[in-house]
N, C-alpha and C positions, 0 to 999 in steps of 0.2 A: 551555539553554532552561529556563525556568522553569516551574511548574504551571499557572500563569496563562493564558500564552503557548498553552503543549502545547495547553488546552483549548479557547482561543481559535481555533485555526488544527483542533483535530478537528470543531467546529460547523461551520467554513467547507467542510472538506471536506464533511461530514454533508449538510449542505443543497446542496453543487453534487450529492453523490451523488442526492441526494432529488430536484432539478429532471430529472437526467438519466433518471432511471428511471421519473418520470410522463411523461417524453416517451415513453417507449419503450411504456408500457401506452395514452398516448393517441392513440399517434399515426396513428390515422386519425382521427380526432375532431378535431384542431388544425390547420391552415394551414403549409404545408412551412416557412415562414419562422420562423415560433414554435418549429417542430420543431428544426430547424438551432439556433438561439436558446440552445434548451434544452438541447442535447444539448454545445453548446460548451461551455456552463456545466459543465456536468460534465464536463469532460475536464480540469477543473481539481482532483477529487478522488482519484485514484488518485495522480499523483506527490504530493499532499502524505500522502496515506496510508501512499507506501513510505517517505517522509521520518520522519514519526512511529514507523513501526516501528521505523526503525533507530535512534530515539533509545529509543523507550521498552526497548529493550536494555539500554542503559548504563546506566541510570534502575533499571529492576525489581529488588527485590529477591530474585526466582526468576523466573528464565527460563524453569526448563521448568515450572513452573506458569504462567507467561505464555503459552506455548508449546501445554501441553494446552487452554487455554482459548480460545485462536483455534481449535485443531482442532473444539472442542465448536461452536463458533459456526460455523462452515464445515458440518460433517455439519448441524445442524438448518434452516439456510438453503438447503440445494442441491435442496430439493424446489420450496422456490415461486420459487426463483431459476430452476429451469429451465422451471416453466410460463411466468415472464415474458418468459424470451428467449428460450426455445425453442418454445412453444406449449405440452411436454407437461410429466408432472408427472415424468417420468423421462427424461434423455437426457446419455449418459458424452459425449457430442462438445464437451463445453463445461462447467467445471467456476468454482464462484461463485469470487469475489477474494479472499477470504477464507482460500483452500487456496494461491495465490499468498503471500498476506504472511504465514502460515504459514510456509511452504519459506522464504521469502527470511531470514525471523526465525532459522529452524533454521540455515543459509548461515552468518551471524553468530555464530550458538550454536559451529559445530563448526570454524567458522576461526578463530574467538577467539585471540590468541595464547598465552596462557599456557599454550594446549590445545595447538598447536604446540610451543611451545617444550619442553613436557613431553614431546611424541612424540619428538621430534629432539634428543636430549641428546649431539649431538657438540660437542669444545672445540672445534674447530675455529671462529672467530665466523662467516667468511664463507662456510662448507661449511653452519653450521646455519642460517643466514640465506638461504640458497640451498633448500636443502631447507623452511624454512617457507613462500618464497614458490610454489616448486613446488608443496607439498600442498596451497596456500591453491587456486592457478588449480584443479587438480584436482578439489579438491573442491566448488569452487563450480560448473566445469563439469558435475561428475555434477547439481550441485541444478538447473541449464538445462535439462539433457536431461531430468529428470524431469519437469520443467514442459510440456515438448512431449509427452513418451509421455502422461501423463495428460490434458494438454490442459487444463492450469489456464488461466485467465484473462491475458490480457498475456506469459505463456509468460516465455521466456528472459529478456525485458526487464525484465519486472515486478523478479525475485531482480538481475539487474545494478543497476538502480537502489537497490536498498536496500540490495547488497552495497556499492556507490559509497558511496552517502550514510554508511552506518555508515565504513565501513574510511578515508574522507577527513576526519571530522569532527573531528581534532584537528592537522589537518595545514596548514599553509600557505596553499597553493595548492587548497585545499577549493571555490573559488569555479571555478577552471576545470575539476577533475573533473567538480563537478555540472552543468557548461553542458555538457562535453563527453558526458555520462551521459544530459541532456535530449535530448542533440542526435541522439545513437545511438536514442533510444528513439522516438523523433519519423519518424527514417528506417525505423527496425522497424516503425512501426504503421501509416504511410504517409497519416498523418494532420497536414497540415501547421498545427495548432493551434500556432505558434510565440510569438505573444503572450500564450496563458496557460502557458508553460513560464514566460517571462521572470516573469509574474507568480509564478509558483510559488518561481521564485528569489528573487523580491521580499521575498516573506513568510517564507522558510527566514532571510534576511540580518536579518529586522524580527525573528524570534525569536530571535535566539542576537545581538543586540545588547541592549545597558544604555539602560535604557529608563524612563522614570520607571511604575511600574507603577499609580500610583494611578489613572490616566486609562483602563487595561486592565480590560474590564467581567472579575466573579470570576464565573466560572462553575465554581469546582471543587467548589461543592458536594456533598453524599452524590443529591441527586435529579437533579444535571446528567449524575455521572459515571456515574450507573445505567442511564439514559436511553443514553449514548454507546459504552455497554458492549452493551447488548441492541436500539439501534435498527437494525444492520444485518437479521439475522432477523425483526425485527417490523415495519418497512417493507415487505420483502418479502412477508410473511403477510398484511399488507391490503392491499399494491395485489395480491396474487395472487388476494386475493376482489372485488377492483376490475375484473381483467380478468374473472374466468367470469362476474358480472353482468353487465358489456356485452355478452360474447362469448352468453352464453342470450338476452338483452333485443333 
């Protein structure tokens, strides 16, 4: 996928994210149907988000400076994050998505193979192949379970999806992992949005194709990607001064 593409498909998330979450500050103020509306729209931003992380992986030049910097964006978001879906400005029962694509990104960082292949230095090919796919399930099992203890966002499914999308993207059959990765996350969330998965597949297949790029608006500018970089916590920061004025008013 290209720069172009990347940034093209993080605005599209950005804005389903931004429609879903003035639903959520408006919605006694809006008509159930506009609610609903709006709230679909954004169930189109989280799977392109785990999609993005898993790319911007293989992409980064440092990981765990990629790494420390979702952390830092996660801690300064989970205050207005929780007055908007929680009501208060403190509440551990529900932690922002941010701590999700985190974990899911770290998933990838510590299954990496080379990092396997370094641990498990048997000659053996099919002993060491055995043993990396071993410590791969293990370890990405302990990153599920931590998602549930802490109570991240999308939990267990959120890290499967990015673990999916990273570990299949050079592989063949990469189109039926991620249908079967939607499909599992669709039944986890028990939210039957099945038409914006397809589309989510749609735009994963329109990015990692050859594509004439002149017609692809450039958003990779220095003021687009700064914006993309700090609009998750600063969304949050004004619609969080958007609910306590309605909620005083």
């Amino acid at each position: 996928m290209t720069t172009k593409k990347y940034y093209v498909l993080k605005w599209i998330a950005i804005l389903s994210m931004l429609t879903d979450h003035i639903a959520i500050v408006l919605s006694e103020g809006i008509s159930n149907d506009n609610y609903i509306i709006m709230r679909t729209i954004g169930r189109l931003a989280f799977p392109l988000f785990c999609y993005m992380t898993a790319e911007s992986f293989y992409f980064t030049t440092s990981p765990k400076r990629h790494l420390l910097r979702l952390l830092l964006l996660a801690i300064i978001s989970e205050i207005p994050y929780d007055y908007i879906i929680c009501g208060t400005w403190s509440d551990f029962s529900s932690q922002n998505v941010i701590f999700t694509l985190a974990l899911g990104f770290f998933s990838l960082f510590i299954t990496k193979d080379k990092i396997n292949n370094t641990i498990c230095k048997g000659k053996n090919v099919k002993r060491k192949s055995f043993l990396v796919a071993m410590l791969w399930f293990d370890l990405t099992g302990t990153m599920m379970v931590l998602s549930i203890v802490c109570h991240f966002s999308y939990i267990w499914e959120g890290i499967m999806l990015i673990v999916i999308f990273g570990k299949t993207r050079e592989r063949k059959r990469k189109l039926l992992w991620r249908t079967i990765a939607l499909v599992l996350f669709i039944a986890a969330e028990k939210n039957p949005f099945t038409l914006v998965c397809v589309l989510v597949l749609g735009l994963m297949h329109w990015a990692e194709k050859e594509t004439d790029e002149t017609k692809i608006p450039d958003l990779t500018g220095t003021a687009s990607k700064q914006i993309c970089r700090w609009f998750y916590p600063a969304h949050l920061a004004v619609l969080s001064v958007v609910k306590l004025w309605m909620t005083r008013g």
